[in-house]
C-alpha positions in Angstrom: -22.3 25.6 12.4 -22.4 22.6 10.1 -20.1 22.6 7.1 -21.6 21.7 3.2 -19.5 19.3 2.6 -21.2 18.9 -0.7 -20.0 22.2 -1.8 -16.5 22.3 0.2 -15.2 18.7 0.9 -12.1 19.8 2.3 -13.9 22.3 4.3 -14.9 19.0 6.6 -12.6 18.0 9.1 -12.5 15.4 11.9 -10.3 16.8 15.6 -8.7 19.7 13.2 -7.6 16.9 10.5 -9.3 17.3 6.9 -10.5 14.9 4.8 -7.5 15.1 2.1 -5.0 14.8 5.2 -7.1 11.5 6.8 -7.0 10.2 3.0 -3.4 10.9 2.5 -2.9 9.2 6.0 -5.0 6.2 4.6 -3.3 5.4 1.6 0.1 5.6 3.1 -1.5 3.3 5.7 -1.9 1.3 3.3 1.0 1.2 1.4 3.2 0.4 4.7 0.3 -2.7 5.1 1.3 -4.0 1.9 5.1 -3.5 2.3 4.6 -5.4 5.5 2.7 -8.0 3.8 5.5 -8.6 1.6 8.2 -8.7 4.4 6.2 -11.7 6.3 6.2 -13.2 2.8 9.8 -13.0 2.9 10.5 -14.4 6.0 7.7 -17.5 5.4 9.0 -18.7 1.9 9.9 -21.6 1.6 10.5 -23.6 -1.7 13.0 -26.6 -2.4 15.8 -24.0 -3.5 15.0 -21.4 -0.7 13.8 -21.7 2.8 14.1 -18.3 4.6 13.6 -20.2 8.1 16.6 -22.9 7.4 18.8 -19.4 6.8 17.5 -18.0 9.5 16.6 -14.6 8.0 16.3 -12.0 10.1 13.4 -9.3 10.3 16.0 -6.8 9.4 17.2 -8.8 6.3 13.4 -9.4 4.8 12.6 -6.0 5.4 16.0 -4.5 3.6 14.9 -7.6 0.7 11.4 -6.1 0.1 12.8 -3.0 -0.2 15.1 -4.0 -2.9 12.3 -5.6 -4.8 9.8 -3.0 -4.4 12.8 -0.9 -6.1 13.5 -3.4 -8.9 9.4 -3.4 -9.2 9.5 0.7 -9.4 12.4 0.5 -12.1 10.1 -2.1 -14.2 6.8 -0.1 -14.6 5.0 -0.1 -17.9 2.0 1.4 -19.6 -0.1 -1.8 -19.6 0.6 -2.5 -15.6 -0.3 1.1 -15.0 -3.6 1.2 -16.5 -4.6 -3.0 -14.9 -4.0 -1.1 -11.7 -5.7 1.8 -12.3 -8.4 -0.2 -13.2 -8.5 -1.8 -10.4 -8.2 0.5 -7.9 -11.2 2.7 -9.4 -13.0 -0.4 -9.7 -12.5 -1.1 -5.9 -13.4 3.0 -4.7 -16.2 2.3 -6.8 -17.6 -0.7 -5.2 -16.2 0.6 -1.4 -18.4 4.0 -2.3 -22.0 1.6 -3.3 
């Protein structure tokens, strides 16, 4: 028996996952690619006051330094930020769904 997923979305599921638990899985997926994209930023900087391979920083070190600035980043949200991103994201579903 085939499920409507027009009329029950959640109702769909994939190996006994539904779709709100594959989404959930996707965007936190996503959120650890981004953290990690910021780590390997870390470690590769390199500018004439800061050179993260002439301190030989450690994996351990960028990833406890992205933490701290995803922190300070979290502490400095505003209104206008919010609703660029927002915008963005929809804009991005929107295009991903077409």
């Amino acid at each position: 028996m085939k499920h409507d997923r027009e009329r029950n979305p959640v109702a769909a599921r994939y190996r006994g996952t539904s779709l709100e638990e594959i989404q959930e899985g996707v965007s936190a997926e996503a959120v650890s690619y981004a953290a990690g994209l910021l780590v390997e930023a870390i470690r590769n900087f390199d500018t004439s006051h800061f050179n993260a391979r002439q301190k030989k920083l450690t994996l351990t070190e960028a990833q406890m330094m992205a933490a701290n600035l995803i922190a300070k980043l979290s502490a400095q949200l505003d209104n206008v930020t919010l609703e660029e991103q927002l915008a963005r994201v929809r804009h991005a579903i929107k295009e991903a769904k077409a």
